[in-house]
C-alpha positions in Angstrom: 2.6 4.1 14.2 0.1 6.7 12.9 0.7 7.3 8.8 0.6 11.0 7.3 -2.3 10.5 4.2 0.9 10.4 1.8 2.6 8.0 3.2 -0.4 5.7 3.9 -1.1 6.1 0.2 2.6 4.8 -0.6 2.3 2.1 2.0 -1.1 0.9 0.7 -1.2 1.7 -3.5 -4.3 3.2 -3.0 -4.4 7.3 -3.9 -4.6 10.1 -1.9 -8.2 10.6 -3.5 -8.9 7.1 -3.4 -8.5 7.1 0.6 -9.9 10.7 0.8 -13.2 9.0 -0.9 -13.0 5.4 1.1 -13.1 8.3 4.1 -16.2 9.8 2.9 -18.2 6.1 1.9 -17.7 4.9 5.3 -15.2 2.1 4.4 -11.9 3.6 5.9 -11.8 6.1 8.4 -8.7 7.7 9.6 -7.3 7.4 12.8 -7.2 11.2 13.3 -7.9 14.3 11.7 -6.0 17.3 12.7 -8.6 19.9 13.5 -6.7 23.1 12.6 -5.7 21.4 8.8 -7.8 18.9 7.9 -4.4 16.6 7.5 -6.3 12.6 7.8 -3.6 10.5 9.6 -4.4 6.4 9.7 -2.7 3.9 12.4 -0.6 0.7 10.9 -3.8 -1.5 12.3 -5.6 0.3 8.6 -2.7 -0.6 6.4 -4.2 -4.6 6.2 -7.7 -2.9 5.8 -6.6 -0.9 3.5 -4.8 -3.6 1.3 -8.1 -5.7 1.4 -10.1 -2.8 0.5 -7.7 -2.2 -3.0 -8.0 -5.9 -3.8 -12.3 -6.6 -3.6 -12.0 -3.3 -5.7 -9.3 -4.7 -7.8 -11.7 -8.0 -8.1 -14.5 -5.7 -9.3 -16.5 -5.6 -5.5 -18.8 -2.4 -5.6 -18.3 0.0 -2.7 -21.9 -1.1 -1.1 -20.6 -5.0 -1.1 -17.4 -4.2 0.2 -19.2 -2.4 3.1 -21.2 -5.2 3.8 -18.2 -7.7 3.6 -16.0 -5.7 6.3 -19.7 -5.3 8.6 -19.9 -9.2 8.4 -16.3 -10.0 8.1 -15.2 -11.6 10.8 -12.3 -14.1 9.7 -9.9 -15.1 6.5 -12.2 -18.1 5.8 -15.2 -16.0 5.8 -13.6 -13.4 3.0 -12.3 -16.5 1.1 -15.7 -17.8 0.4 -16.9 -14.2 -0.8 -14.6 -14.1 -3.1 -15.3 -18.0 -4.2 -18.7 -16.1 -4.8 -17.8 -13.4 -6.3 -15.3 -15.2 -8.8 -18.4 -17.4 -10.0 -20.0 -14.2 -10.8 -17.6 -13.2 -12.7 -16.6 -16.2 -14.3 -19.6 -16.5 -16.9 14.6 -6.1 3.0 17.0 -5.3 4.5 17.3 -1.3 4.5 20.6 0.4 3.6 21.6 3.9 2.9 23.1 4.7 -0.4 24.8 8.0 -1.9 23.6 9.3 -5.0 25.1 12.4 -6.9 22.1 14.2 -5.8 21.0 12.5 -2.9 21.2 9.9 0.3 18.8 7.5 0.5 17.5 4.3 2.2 17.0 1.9 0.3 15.6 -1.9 0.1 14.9 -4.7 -2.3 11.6 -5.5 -2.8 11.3 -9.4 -4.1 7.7 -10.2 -5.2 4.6 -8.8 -7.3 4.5 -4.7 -8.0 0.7 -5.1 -6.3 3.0 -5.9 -2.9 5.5 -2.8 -3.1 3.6 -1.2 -0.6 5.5 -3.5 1.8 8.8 -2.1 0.9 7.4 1.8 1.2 6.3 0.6 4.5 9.3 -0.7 5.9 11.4 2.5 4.6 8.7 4.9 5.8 8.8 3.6 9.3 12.8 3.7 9.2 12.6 7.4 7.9 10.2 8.2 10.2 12.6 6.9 13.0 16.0 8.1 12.1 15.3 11.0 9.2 12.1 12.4 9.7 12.8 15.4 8.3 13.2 13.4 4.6 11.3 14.5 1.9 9.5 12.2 -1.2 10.1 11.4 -4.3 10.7 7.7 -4.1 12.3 5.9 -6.5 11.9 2.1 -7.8 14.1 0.5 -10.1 13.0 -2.3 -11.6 16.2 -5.2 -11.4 14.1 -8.2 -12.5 10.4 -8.4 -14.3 8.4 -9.0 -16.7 9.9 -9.6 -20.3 8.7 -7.9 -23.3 7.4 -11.2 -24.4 6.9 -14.0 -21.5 5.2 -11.8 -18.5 7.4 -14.6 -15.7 6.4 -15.1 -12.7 5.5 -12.1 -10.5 6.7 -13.9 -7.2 10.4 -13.5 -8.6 9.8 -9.9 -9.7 12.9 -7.7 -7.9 12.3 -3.9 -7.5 14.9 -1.8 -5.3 12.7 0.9 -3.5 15.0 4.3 -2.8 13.6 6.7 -0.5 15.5 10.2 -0.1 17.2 11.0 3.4 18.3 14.3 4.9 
């Protein structure tokens, strides 16, 4: 399924202008690039590519060793010891509809770390873009179990319902 830039940023946590510059470094190209607008669409193959670009960043890779790491990168154990590398350097749902007052919306519950939500927009994105397409964004996460103000928990048991309008 190809991904509008919008959605693609929803589905991946990255920004619009975070993908827009990954496009220009060389490190994520889109799929397709309408020629009379400019709009950048990426495939579903990216999203994974995508998600490990946002993480090396996240682990403080520069944009000139992540490069080299997706050049050379050929299987999981080969990113795993990069990152073993790396770390020693830095060492020292279900979908349902739901009613609102305002709105409809699909909807699905998202159990796991915020960094993963992109899961949950993925899975109602490709349902929108199935049965609603005509649907328009905001989305909408609430936040049913998390971190405390005191103890942060465990982020595996973090719940988030994702609501995404319909028309």
């Amino acid at each position: 399924m190809k991904y509008r830039i919008g959605d693609f940023a929803i589905i991946t946590r990255l920004s619009v202008k975070t993908l827009r510059y990954y496009h220009e470094e060389g490190l994520l190209e889109p799929s397709r690039i309408a020629f009379d607008t400019g709009y950048r669409y990426y495939d579903g193959e990216l999203i994974d590519i995508a998600r490990i670009i946002g993480t090396l960043r996240q682990w403080g890779f520069s944009i000139r060793e992540i490069r080299e790491i997706l050049h050379d990168y050929s299987d999981d154990s080969d990113l795993i010891e990069i990152v073993k590398k790396k770390r020693a350097e830095i060492s020292h749902p279900d979908v349902e509809y739901k009613v609102l007052p305002a709105c409809k919306v699909v909807s699905t519950i998202h159990v796991g770390p915020y960094d993963e939500l992109g899961r949950a927009y993925q899975r109602l994105i490709d349902y929108r873009n199935e049965h609603s397409p005509g649907s328009k964004d905001p989305c909408r996460e609430i936040y049913i179990k998390g971190p405390g103000m005191i103890f942060r928990g465990n982020p595996s048991k973090y719940v988030t319902e994702v609501q995404m309008p319909v028309v």
